[in-house]
C-alpha positions, 0 to 999 in steps of 0.5 A: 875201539876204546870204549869197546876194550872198556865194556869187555874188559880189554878182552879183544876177543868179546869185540864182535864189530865196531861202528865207525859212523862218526869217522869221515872220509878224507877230502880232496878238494883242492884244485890240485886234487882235481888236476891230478886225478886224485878227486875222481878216483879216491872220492869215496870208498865201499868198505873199510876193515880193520885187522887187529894183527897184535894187541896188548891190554895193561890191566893195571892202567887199562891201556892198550896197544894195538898194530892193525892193517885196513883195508880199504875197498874203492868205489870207483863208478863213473855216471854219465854226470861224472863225465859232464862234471869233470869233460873239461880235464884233458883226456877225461872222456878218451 
Protein backbone atom coordinates (compact mmCIF):
# COMPACT_ATOMS: atom_id res chain seq x y z
CA UNK A 1 0.00 0.00 0.00
CA UNK A 2 2.66 2.04 0.94
CA UNK A 3 4.62 2.05 -2.17
CA UNK A 4 1.55 2.30 -4.09
CA UNK A 5 0.58 6.04 -2.12
CA UNK A 6 4.27 6.61 -2.83
CA UNK A 7 3.82 6.25 -6.96
CA UNK A 8 0.33 8.27 -7.32
CA UNK A 9 1.39 10.62 -4.89
CA UNK A 10 -0.97 9.68 -2.00
CA UNK A 11 -3.66 10.07 -4.63
CA UNK A 12 -5.94 6.71 -3.28
CA UNK A 13 -7.89 7.22 -6.32
CA UNK A 14 -4.92 6.16 -9.04
CA UNK A 15 -4.70 2.59 -6.64
CA UNK A 16 -6.35 0.19 -9.18
CA UNK A 17 -5.09 -2.95 -7.04
CA UNK A 18 -2.61 -4.21 -5.04
CA UNK A 19 -0.79 -7.38 -5.09
CA UNK A 20 -0.64 -9.19 -2.05
CA UNK A 21 1.58 -12.18 -2.99
CA UNK A 22 4.25 -11.66 -0.45
CA UNK A 23 1.96 -11.83 2.49
CA UNK A 24 1.33 -15.39 3.97
CA UNK A 25 -1.63 -16.95 5.31
CA UNK A 26 -1.93 -17.66 9.02
CA UNK A 27 -1.04 -21.27 10.40
CA UNK A 28 -2.59 -23.48 12.67
CA UNK A 29 -0.65 -25.89 13.28
CA UNK A 30 -0.65 -26.55 16.74
CA UNK A 31 -2.11 -29.57 18.29
CA UNK A 32 -4.73 -27.39 19.75
CA UNK A 33 -5.62 -26.23 16.28
CA UNK A 34 -6.04 -29.68 15.14
CA UNK A 35 -8.33 -30.74 18.17
CA UNK A 36 -10.59 -28.02 18.16
CA UNK A 37 -11.32 -28.12 14.58
CA UNK A 38 -9.56 -24.89 13.94
CA UNK A 39 -6.93 -26.52 10.94
CA UNK A 40 -9.51 -28.22 9.02
CA UNK A 41 -12.06 -25.28 8.70
CA UNK A 42 -9.88 -21.93 8.63
CA UNK A 43 -6.55 -23.71 6.67
CA UNK A 44 -6.59 -21.70 3.68
CA UNK A 45 -8.93 -18.79 2.06
CA UNK A 46 -10.18 -18.16 -1.60
CA UNK A 47 -9.96 -14.57 -1.80
CA UNK A 48 -9.25 -11.45 0.39
CA UNK A 49 -10.53 -7.85 -0.27
CA UNK A 50 -9.55 -5.02 1.10
CA UNK A 51 -12.02 -1.70 1.36
CA UNK A 52 -10.49 1.44 1.97
CA UNK A 53 -13.63 3.02 4.16
CA UNK A 54 -11.23 6.56 5.15
CA UNK A 55 -8.23 7.48 4.03
CA UNK A 56 -6.01 10.43 5.01
CA UNK A 57 -2.70 11.40 3.20
CA UNK A 58 -0.46 14.31 4.93
CA UNK A 59 1.55 15.96 1.80
CA UNK A 60 3.80 17.54 3.76
CA UNK A 61 5.28 14.44 5.75
CA UNK A 62 4.02 11.92 3.03
CA UNK A 63 2.17 9.87 5.97
CA UNK A 64 -1.23 8.24 5.81
CA UNK A 65 -3.76 6.98 7.56
CA UNK A 66 -6.06 4.53 6.59
CA UNK A 67 -9.44 2.44 8.27
CA UNK A 68 -10.07 -0.48 6.00
CA UNK A 69 -12.58 -3.52 6.28
CA UNK A 70 -11.22 -7.22 4.79
CA UNK A 71 -13.17 -9.51 3.73
CA UNK A 72 -12.06 -13.00 3.66
CA UNK A 73 -13.80 -15.58 1.53
CA UNK A 74 -13.02 -19.35 2.86
CA UNK A 75 -12.20 -22.15 0.90
CA UNK A 76 -13.94 -24.75 2.84
CA UNK A 77 -13.56 -28.11 0.56
CA UNK A 78 -13.25 -31.71 2.26
CA UNK A 79 -11.56 -34.51 -0.31
CA UNK A 80 -11.61 -38.09 0.16
CA UNK A 81 -7.66 -37.38 1.73
CA UNK A 82 -9.22 -34.79 4.07
CA UNK A 83 -11.28 -37.63 5.79
CA UNK A 84 -8.29 -40.35 5.89
CA UNK A 85 -6.09 -37.55 7.38
CA UNK A 86 -8.14 -36.20 10.15
CA UNK A 87 -10.76 -40.03 10.55
CA UNK A 88 -9.23 -40.27 13.57
CA UNK A 89 -11.05 -36.90 15.48
CA UNK A 90 -14.28 -38.01 17.21
CA UNK A 91 -17.24 -37.28 15.09
CA UNK A 92 -15.08 -36.32 11.69
CA UNK A 93 -16.59 -38.66 9.39
CA UNK A 94 -20.36 -38.68 11.07
Amino acid sequence: MNNALILTGGDETGINSISLENITHPKYNLLSDVATGLKILTNDTEQTQVYIDSYTFDENTGEWEAAITLKITDHFGLGNDDLEKFRWIYGFNV
